[in-house]
N, C-alpha and C positions, 0 to 999 in steps of 0.2 A: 261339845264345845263348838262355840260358832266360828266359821272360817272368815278369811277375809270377805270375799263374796257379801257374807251375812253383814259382816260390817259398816260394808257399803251401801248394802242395800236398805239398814236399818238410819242413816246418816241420810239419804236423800229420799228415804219415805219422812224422815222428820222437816223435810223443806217444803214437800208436794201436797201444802194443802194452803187455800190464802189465809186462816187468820195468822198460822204462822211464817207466811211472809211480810205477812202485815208486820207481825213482834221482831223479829231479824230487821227490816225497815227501819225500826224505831227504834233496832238497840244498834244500827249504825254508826251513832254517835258517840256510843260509850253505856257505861254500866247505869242500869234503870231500874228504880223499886217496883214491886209489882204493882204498889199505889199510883202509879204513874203510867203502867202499859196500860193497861184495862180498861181506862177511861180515853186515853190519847188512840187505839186501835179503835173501841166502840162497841167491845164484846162486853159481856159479864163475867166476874169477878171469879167464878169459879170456871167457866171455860177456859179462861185466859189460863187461871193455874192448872191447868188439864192439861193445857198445851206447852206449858213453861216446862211443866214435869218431863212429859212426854221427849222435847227436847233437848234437857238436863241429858237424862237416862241415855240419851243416842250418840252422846258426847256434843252436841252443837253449843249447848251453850254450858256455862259457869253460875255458880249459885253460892251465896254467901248472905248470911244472916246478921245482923246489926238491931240489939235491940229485937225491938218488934217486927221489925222491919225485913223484908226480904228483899235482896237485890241480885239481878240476874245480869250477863253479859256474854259476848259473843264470845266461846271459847277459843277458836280457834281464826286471825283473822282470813286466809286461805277462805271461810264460808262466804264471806263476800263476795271474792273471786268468782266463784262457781255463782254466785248467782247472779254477779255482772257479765257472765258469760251467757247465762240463757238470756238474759235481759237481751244480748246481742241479738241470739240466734232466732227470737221474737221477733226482734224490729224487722231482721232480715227476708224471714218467713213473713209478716206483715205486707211489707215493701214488696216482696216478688210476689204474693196473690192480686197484689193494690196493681203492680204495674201488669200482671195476665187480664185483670179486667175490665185496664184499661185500653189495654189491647184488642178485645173484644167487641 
């Protein structure tokens, strides 16, 4: 059985790759059909469901079916949080290499 740890770690390996920051991005706004990620990110149609799957399964996102149609959305909003955070600790890291080389 997988412990917390495992949880954790299965939750933020389903963030660390870009197309699926690209799809978390775009489901920002609210719940999206997959006929609308996949074209709006700029992947193919089965990648994009690789990775919708992928972070279904890790709990990040929600999934509900309508018709033909599949529609996916942020499970939990806290996933925003953590990634408005590294957004932060980016700029940060950005800005103090920007300002050492300017120092240089």
């Amino acid at each position: 059985m997988k412990d917390l740890i495992e949880f954790r770690a299965d939750v933020l390996k389903a963030l660390a790759q870009p197309t699926r920051l690209k799809i978390i991005f775009f489901l920002r706004d609210g719940e999206r059909c997959v006929c609308e990620i996949f074209p709006a990110i700029g992947e193919e149609q089965s990648n994009t469901s690789r990775h919708l799957n992928m972070m279904q399964s890790a709990g990040v996102l929600s999934r509900r079916k309508d018709g033909l149609k599949i529609y996916y959305a942020i499970k939990h909003p806290e996933i925003l949080e953590v990634i408005d955070l590294v957004t932060v600790i980016v700029k940060q890291d950005i800005y103090g290499r920007h300002t050492l080389l300017k120092a240089a």
